[in-house]
FIDOBA-992588 format. One record per residue (C-alpha): residue in one letter; z, x, y. Coordinates in nm, 3 decimals. Layout:
BEGIN
<rec aa="a" Z="Z" X="X" Y="Y"/>
...
//
This chain:
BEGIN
<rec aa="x" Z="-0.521" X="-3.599" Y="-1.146"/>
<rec aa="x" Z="-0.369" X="-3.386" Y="-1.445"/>
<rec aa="x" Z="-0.018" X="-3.450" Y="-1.567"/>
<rec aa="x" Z="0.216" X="-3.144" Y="-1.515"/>
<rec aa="x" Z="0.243" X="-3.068" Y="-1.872"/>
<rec aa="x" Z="-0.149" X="-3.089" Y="-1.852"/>
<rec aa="x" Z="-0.151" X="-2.860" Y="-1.614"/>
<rec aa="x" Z="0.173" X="-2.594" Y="-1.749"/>
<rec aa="x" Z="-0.075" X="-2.538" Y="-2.097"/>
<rec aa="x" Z="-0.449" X="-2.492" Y="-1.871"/>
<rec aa="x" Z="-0.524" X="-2.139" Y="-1.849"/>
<rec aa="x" Z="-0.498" X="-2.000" Y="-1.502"/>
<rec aa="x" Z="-0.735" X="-1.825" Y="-1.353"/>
<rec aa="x" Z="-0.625" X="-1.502" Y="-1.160"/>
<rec aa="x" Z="-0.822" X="-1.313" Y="-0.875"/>
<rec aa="x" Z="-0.816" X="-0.927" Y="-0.838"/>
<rec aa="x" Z="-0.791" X="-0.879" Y="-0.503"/>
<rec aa="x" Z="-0.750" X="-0.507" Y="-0.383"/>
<rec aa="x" Z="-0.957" X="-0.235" Y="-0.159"/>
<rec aa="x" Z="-1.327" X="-0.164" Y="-0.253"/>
<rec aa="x" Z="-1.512" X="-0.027" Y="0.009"/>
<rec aa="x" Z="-1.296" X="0.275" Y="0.146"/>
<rec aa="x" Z="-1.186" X="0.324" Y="-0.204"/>
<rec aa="x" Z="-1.281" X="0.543" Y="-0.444"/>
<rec aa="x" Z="-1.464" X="0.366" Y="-0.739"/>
<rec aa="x" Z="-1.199" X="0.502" Y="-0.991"/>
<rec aa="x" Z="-0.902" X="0.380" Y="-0.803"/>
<rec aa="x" Z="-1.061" X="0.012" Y="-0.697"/>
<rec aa="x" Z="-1.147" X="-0.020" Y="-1.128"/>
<rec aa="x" Z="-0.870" X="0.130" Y="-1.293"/>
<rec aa="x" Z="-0.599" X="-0.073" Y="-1.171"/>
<rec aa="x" Z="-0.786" X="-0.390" Y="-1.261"/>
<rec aa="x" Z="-0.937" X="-0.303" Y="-1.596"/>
<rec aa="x" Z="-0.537" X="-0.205" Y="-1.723"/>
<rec aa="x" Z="-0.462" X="-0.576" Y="-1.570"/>
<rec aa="x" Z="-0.705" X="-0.750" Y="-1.760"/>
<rec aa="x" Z="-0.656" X="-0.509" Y="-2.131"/>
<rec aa="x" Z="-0.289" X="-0.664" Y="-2.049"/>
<rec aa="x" Z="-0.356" X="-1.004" Y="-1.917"/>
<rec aa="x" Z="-0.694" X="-1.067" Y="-2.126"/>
<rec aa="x" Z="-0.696" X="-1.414" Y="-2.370"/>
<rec aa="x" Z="-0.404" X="-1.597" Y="-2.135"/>
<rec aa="x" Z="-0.556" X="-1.607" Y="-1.843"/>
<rec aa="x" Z="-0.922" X="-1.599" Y="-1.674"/>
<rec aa="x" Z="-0.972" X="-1.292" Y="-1.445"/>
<rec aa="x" Z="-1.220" X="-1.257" Y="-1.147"/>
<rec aa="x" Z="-1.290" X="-0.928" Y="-1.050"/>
<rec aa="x" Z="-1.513" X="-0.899" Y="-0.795"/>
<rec aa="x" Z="-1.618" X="-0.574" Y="-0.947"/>
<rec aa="x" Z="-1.860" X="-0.780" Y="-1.209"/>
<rec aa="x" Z="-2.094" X="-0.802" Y="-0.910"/>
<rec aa="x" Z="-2.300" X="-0.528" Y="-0.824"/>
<rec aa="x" Z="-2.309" X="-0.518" Y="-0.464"/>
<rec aa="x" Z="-2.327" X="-0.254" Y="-0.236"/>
<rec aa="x" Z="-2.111" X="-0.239" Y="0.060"/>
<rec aa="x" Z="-2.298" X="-0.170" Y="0.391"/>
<rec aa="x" Z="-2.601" X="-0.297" Y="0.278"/>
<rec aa="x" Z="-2.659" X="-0.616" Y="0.552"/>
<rec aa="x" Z="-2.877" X="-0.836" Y="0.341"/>
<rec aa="x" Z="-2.526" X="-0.852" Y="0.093"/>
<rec aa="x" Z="-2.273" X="-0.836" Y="0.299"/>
<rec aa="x" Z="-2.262" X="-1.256" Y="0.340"/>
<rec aa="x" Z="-2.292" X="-1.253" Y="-0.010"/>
<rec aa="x" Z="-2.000" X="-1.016" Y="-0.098"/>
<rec aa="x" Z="-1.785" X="-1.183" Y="0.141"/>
<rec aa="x" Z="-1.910" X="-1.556" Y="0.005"/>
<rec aa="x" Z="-1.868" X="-1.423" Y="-0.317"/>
<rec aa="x" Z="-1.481" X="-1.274" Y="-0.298"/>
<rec aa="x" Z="-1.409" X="-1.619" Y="-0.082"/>
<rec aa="x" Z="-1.558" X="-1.853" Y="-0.364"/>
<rec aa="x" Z="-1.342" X="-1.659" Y="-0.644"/>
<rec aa="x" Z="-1.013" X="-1.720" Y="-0.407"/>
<rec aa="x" Z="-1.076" X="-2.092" Y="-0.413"/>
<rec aa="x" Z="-1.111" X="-2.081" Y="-0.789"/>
<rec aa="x" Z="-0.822" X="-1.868" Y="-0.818"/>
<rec aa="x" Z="-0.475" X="-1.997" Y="-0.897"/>
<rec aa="x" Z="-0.331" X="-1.702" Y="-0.797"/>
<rec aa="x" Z="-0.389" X="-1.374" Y="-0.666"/>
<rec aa="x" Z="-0.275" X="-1.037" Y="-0.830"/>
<rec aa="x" Z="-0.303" X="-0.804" Y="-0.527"/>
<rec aa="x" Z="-0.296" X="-0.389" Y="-0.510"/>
<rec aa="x" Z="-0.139" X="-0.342" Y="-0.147"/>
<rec aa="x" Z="-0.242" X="0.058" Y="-0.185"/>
<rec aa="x" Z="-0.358" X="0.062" Y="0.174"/>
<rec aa="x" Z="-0.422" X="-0.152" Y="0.428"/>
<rec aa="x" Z="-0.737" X="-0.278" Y="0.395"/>
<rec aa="x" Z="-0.954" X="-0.570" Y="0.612"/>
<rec aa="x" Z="-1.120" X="-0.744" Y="0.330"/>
<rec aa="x" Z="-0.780" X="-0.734" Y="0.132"/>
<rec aa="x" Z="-0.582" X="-0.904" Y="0.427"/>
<rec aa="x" Z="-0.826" X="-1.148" Y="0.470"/>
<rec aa="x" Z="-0.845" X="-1.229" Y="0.142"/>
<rec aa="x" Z="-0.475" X="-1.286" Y="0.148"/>
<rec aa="x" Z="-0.472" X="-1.486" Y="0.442"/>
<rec aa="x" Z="-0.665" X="-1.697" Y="0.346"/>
<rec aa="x" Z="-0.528" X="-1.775" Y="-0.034"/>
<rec aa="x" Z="-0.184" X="-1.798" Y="0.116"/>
<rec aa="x" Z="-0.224" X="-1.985" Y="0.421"/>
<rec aa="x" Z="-0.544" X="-2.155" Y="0.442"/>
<rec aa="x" Z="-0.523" X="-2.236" Y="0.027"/>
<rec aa="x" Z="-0.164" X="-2.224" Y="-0.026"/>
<rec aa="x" Z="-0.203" X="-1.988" Y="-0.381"/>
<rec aa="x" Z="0.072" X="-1.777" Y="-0.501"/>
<rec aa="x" Z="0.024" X="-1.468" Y="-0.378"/>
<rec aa="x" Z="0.151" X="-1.123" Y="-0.598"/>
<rec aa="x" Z="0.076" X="-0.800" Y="-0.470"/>
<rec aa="x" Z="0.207" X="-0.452" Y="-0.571"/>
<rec aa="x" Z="0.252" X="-0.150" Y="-0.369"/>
<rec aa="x" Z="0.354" X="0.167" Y="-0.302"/>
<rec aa="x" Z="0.530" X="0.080" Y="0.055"/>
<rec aa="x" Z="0.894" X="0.022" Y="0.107"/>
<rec aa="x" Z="0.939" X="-0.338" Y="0.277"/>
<rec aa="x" Z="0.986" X="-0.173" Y="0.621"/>
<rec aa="x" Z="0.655" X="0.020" Y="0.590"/>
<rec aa="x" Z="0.475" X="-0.309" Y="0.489"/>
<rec aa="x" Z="0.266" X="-0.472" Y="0.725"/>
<rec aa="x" Z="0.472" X="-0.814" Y="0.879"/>
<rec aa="x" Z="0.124" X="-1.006" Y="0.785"/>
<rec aa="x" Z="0.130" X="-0.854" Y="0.420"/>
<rec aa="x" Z="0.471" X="-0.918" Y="0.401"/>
<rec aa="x" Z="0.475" X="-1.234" Y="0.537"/>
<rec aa="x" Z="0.115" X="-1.396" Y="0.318"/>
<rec aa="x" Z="0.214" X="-1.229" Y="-0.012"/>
<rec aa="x" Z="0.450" X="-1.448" Y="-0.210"/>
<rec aa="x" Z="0.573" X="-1.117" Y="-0.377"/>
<rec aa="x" Z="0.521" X="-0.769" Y="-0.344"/>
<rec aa="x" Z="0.644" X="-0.556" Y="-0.623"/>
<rec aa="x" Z="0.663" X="-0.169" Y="-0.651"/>
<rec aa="x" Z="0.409" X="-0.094" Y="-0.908"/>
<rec aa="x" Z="0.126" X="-0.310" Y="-1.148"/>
<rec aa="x" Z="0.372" X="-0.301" Y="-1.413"/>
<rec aa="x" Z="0.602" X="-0.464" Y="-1.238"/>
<rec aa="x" Z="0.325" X="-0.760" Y="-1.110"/>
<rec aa="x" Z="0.209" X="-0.770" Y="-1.485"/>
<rec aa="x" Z="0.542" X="-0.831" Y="-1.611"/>
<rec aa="x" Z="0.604" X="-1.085" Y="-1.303"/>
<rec aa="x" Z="0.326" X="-1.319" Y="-1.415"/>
<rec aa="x" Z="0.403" X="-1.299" Y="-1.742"/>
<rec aa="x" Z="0.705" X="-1.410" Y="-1.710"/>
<rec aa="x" Z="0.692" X="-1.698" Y="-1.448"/>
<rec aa="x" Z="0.326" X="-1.804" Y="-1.555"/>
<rec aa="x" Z="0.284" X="-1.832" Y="-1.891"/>
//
């Protein structure tokens, strides 16, 4: 078991957790590509982009879903982009939050009221723009 102190100077790893497959490839890789130029050196980033899967295809769909599950579990948190709603993204939340019991910080366009209840309720913290869930984890995991 690692002390707290032990634990406070680790490097945590962060998961990228956002819409893929009814996205358009600019929009799923920009958002996470300026989070890790930002975040890169103090923290370890999974992006389940570094895989080149593609969706629809059956013989990968267990092993895009295994995949994305495996990087939740080695996740210590989850930086979320809550753009639209999205399956694999709620899912992926879900399970982190509830199953795992991560920290959960998305970012999104939508007012609380417009939020899903499950969104709202799984995501620790839901911020209005990536800036604003860069700055977040900056600040209260350093």
């Amino acid at each position: 078991m690692l002390s707290c102190a032990v634990m406070a100077n680790s490097i945590r790893t962060i998961y990228l957790c956002g819409p893929i497959m009814d996205a358009e490839a600019d929009a799923a890789k920009d958002w996470r590509t300026r989070a890790k130029e930002r975040l890169a050196g103090r923290f370890i980033l999974l992006d389940p982009l570094r895989r080149n899967f593609r969706d629809r295809e059956i013989d990968s769909a267990n092993e895009i879903v295994e995949f994305d599950l495996q990087d939740v579990r080695d996740a210590d948190l989850l930086l979320v982009n809550y753009c639209k709603p999205s399956l694999g993204t709620a899912m992926e939340v879900f399970y982190a939050s509830h199953d795992l019991g991560k920290f959960v910080i998305a970012f999104s366009p939508f007012s609380f009221q417009e939020c899903s209840p499950w969104m709202a309720r799984f995501c620790t913290k839901i911020l209005p723009d990536l800036e604003s869930a860069l700055g977040y984890i900056e600040r209260h995991f350093p």
